[in-house]
Structure formats: C-alpha cells, structure tokens
C-alpha positions in Angstrom: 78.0 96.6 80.9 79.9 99.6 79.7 79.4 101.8 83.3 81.2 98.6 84.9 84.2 98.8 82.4 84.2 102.1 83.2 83.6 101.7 87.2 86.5 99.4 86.9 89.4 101.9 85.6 87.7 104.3 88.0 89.4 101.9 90.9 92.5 103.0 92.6 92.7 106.4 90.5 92.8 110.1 91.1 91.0 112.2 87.8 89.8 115.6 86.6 86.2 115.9 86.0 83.1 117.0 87.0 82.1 114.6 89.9 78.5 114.4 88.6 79.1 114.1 85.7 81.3 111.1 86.6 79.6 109.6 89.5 76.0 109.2 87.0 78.6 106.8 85.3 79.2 104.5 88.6 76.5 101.5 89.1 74.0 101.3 91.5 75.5 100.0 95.1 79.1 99.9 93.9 80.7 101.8 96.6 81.3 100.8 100.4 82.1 104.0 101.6 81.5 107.8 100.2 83.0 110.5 101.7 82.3 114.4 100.5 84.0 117.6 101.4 82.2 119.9 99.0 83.2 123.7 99.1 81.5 125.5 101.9 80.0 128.6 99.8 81.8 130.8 101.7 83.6 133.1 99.1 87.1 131.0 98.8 89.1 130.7 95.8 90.5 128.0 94.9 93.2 127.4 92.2 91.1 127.5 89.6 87.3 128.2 90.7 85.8 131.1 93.3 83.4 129.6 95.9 80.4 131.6 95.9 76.5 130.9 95.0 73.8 132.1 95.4 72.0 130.1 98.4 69.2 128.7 96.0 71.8 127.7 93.2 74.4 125.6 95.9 72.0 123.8 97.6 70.6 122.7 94.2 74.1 121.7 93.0 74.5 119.8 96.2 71.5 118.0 96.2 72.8 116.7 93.3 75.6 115.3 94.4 74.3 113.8 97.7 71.5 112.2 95.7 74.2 110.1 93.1 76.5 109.6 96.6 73.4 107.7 97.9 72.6 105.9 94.6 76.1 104.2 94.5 76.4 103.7 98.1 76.0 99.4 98.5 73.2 98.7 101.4 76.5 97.5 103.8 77.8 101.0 103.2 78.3 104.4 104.6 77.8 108.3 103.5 79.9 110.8 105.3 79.6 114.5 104.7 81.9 117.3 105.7 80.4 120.9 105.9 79.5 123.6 108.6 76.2 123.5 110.6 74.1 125.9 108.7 75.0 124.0 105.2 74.8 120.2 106.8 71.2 121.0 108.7 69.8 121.4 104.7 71.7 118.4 103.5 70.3 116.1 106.9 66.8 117.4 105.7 66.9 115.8 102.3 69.2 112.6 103.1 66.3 111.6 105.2 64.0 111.6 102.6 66.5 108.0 101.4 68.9 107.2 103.9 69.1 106.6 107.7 70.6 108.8 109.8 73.2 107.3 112.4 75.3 110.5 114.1 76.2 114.0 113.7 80.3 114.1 114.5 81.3 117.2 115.7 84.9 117.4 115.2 87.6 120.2 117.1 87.9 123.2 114.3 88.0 126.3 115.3 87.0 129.2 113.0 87.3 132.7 112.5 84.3 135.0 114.2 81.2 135.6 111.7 79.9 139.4 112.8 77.3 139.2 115.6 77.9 135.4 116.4 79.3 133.1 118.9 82.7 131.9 118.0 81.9 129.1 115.8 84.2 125.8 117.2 83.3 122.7 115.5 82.4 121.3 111.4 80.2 118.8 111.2 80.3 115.2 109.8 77.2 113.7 108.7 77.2 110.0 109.1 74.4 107.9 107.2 73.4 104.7 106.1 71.2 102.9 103.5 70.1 99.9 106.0 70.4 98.5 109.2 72.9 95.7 107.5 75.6 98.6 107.5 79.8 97.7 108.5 80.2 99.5 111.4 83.5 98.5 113.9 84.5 100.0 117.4 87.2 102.1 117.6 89.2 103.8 120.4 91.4 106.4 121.1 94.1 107.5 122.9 93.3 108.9 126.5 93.3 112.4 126.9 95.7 113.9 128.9 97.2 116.8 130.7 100.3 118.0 128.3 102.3 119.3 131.9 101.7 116.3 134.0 100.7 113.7 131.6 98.0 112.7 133.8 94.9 111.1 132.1 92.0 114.3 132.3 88.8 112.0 132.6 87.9 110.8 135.9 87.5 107.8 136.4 86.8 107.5 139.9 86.5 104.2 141.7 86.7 102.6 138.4 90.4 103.4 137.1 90.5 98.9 137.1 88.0 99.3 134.3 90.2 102.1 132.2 91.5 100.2 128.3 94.9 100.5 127.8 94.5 101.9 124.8 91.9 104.1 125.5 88.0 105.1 125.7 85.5 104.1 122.5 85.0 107.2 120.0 82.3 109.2 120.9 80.2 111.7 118.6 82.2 114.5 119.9 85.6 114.3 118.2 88.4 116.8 120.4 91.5 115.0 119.8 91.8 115.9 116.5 92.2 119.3 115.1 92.7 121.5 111.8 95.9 121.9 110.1 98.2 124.5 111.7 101.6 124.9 110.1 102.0 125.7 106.8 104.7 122.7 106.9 102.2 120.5 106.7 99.8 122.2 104.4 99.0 121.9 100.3 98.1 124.9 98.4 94.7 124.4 98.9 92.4 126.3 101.3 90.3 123.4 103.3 92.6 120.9 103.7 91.6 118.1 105.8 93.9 116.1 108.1 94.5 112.6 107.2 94.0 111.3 110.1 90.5 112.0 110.5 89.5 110.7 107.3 91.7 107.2 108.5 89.1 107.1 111.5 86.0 107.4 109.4 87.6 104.7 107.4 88.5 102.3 110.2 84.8 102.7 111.8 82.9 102.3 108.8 85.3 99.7 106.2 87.2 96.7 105.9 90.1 95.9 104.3 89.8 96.0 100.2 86.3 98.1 100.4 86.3 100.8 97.6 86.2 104.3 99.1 85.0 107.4 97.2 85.5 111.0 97.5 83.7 113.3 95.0 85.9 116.9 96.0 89.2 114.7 96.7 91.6 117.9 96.5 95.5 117.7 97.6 94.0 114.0 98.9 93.3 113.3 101.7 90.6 111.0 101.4 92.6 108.3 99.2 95.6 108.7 101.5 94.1 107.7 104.3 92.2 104.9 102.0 95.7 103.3 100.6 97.3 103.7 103.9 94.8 101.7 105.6 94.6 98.9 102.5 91.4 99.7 101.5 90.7 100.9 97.4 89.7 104.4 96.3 88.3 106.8 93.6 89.3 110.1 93.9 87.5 113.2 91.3 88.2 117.0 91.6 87.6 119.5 88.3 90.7 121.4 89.3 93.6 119.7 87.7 96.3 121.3 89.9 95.1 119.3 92.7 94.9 116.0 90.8 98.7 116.2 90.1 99.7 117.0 93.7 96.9 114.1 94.9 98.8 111.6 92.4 102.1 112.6 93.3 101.5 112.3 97.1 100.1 108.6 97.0 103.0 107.3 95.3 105.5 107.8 98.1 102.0 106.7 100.4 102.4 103.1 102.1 100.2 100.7 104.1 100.8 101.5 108.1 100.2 99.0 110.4 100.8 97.6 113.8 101.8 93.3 114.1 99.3 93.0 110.7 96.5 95.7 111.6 95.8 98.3 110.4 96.1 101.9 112.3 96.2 105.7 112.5 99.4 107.0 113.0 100.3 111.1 113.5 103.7 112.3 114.5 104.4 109.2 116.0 101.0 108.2 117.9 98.7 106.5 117.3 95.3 107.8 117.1 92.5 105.7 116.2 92.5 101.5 116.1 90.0 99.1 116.0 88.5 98.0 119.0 88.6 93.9 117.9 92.5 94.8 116.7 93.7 95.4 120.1 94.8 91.8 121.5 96.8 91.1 118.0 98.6 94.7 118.4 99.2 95.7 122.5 102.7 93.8 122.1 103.5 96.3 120.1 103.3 99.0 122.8 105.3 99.5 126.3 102.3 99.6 128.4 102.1 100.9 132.2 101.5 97.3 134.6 99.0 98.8 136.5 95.8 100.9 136.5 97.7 103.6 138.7 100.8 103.6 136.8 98.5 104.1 132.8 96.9 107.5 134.6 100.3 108.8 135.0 102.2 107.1 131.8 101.0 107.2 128.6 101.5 103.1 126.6 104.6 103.9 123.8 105.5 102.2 120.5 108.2 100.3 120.5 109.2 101.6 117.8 108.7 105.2 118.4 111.0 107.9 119.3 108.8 108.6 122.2 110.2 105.3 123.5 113.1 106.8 124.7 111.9 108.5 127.5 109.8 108.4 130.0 108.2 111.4 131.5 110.9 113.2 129.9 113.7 111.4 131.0 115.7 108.3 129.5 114.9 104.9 130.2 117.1 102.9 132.1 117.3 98.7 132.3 116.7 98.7 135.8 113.2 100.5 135.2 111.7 98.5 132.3 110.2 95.7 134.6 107.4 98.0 134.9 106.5 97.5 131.1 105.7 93.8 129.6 108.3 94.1 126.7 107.5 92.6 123.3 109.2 92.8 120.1 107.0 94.2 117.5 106.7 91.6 115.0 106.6 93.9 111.4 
C-alpha cells in the first residue's frame, strides 16, 4: 500500500535519486513502457559524476537496473535499452534469461574511430518484451529522398501504384534519424538523445495515457517526447543540474498533433505516425495526385512553412489542382 502512494507522486514528475534505489519502490507491473539510456562506461564526465568502471563493477551495476526495469514492466509492456554494441550484446545475454527478445534497432550515429577498429556507425536499441500480449502499433516514415532532386531513393520498380503516401513501415534499421549536431540544439550534457527518436519508440510501443519510465532521464528527452505525445512519465537522474533543466524544459512542452493524433514533428516534418492514424490525418497534408508525381514531390503540411514552395519555388493558384486541399482541422 505505501509503494502505490509512493508510485503515485512518482507520476508525471522529474526527481533526483538513485534510480535503484527508487525504482525497488515502484510495484510489480506498473509501468507500460521503460526506456534506459545508462552511461556508456566510456570515461565521460558528466556534471557531477565521471563515467568510468571497471568492466566487472558496470555490468554488475547494470544488471541491477535491467533486472528492477523488468520487474515493473506490466506483461502488455515494453523494455528499451540504449547503449553501444559491445555493452548491449551483455545486457541481451541476461534479459533473456526473463524477457523475450523482439528486435535489435540500429539507429544512424556515427562515432569517433576507437584505435585499430572499423569506424563504428550505429548505437543500438534493445527492444523486449515480457509476453506475447505486448502493445505494439505500425508506424511509418517519411520516404527517403535525394536532398538535390527530391526524388524518392528506393526503387520501387513496377510497383510505384503500391508506394503510401506517407511513407514505408519502420524497419529495424533506423537512417532517418541522426545524433545532435549543433550546439543550438544541445543541453550541457554529453549524450543527449534527440527527441524524436524517443517519440517513435513511444508511438510503436504506447497508447495514449500509458506511464513511461526512464531511469537516466538527463536534460529529458525521454518525458518530452512522453508529454508531447499525451502519454504520462517518471523521469530519475542523481545529478541535480539535469533535473532542473529537465523540469524547466517540460513546462513550455505541449501535446503535438495532427486533426486529433498524435505525431513526430522535427523542424517542421513529420517523422514518424501511426500506421492506423493515417486516414484521420492525410487532410492535413498537400499530397502529390499521383504515384509519379509523390516520387518527385514530397506530401507538405498545411500548415508548414515548407508549404510555400514547391520544389523551391512559390506556389501559384493555378497549380494547386494537383494537390487535394483540406483545411486542417486543429
């Protein structure tokens, strides 16, 4: 009784603390969703804390944590986990001693060469699962295409009638979203993730209202991407710098979505939705009328900047029968 008092001021908060010590204090299959970006043991520092262990001593911390991130995962839920390859193929190893594994996500991150290795080009996410009763939605992204010509890069041969709109189902190979590059954009905080990616995870793996936990929260970006998309969250990180720039980011944060559905949205595209949300949400684009016209044009908000022009120049009145206009209803 007194863990779910405590569970429930945990809701919709940000805190300092040792995430062990505070997720032993969470119930049994509370949580829909838990996310971890633990530090990499890689020789960091942080604001307050140096990242470095010996090999024996972090994989015993971690264990820890992966074990109580399983234990308060509910049976519908999910268990995500950020780290490089040599650190994620230990944690695999002893998530499948109780959970199912589902995928290995290799996102686009390229790193800095390691000595007498090839360049390393990708994190991993591991994605896993307590049963076979797990949430799991579709979701799609934009089509990939040439930044000179606009042209969409897969071939789709004799079957360009068959292309979405929207775009192709997410694979396990993630290249459409990449690190943080300008500073502009950046917290003071040495492995910052982008929002966006944690807003696809979310999207493919929650519903609306589910509780979403992150462990090693940092500037954020986990429960942004959680109160952007409506969904609840628990943040914990023991440096109490980054708690105060987390809590002062979500309160300027708002829902984002398109005619009543939630979406990922990055300088002005948008870059992940759910499959089943598409026929409540294509009004809201300006979408090519044809198959032939979609490889060349890229589908606009209605509301976006980009709206303006087409292939670089402005849209006149006389060329908008090629679009079905709708009025986007938010």
């Amino acid at each position: 009784m007194e863990n779910n008092i405590y569970f429930e001021k945990l809701i919709n908060k940000v805190i300092q603390g040792d995430c062990l010590l505070i997720m032993r204090k969470i119930p049994d299959n509370s949580i829909d969703v838990t996310f971890a970006d633990p530090p990499f043991n890689l020789k960091k520092k942080y604001n307050s804390y140096y990242d470095k262990y010996e090999v024996k001593e972090y994989l015993s911390w971690c264990k820890e944590w992966l074990k109580e991130m399983v234990r308060i995962t509910k049976p519908t839920g999910s268990i995500f986990v950020h780290n490089i390859p040599k650190w994620l193929i230990y944690f695999g190893s002893y998530l499948n001693e109780f959970a199912i594994f589902r995928h290995w996500i290799a996102w686009d991150a390229m790193g800095s060469p390691l000595g007498k290795t090839l360049l390393p080009n990708h994190y991993g996410l591991l994605y896993y699962v307590k049963s076979e009763k797990y949430k799991f939605n579709d979701i799609r992204m934009l089509h990939k295409r040439c930044r000179i010509c606009h042209y969409i890069l897969q071939d789709y041969g004799g079957k360009k009638a068959q292309m979405h709109q929207f775009g192709p189902l997410v694979s396990d190979m993630w290249t459409d979203i990449h690190r943080i590059r300008h500073r502009k954009r950046r917290d003071e905080h040495p492995c910052q993730l982008p929002v966006h990616l944690l807003e696809r995870l979310i999207l493919m793996s929650s519903d609306e209202q589910d509780i979403i936990l992150d462990p090693f929260i940092g500037t954020g970006t986990t429960a942004i991407a959680a109160k952007r998309l409506g969904r609840r969250f628990i943040g914990i990180d023991i440096d109490p710098k980054y708690v105060e720039i987390t809590n002062a980011k979500l309160e300027i944060e708002e829902a984002t979505k398109i005619n009543g559905c939630y979406a990922s949205i990055f300088l002005d595209d948008v870059i992940t939705i759910r499959d089943k949300d598409w026929t409540k949400i294509e009004e809201a684009f300006i979408i090519p009328k044809s198959p032939k016209e979609l490889e060349k044009n890229r589908i606009e908000l209605l509301k976006s900047k980009k709206m303006k022009t087409k292939l670089g120049k402005p849209v006149k009145e006389d060329q908008k029968y090629l679009f079905p206009m709708h009025q986007d209803k938010n």
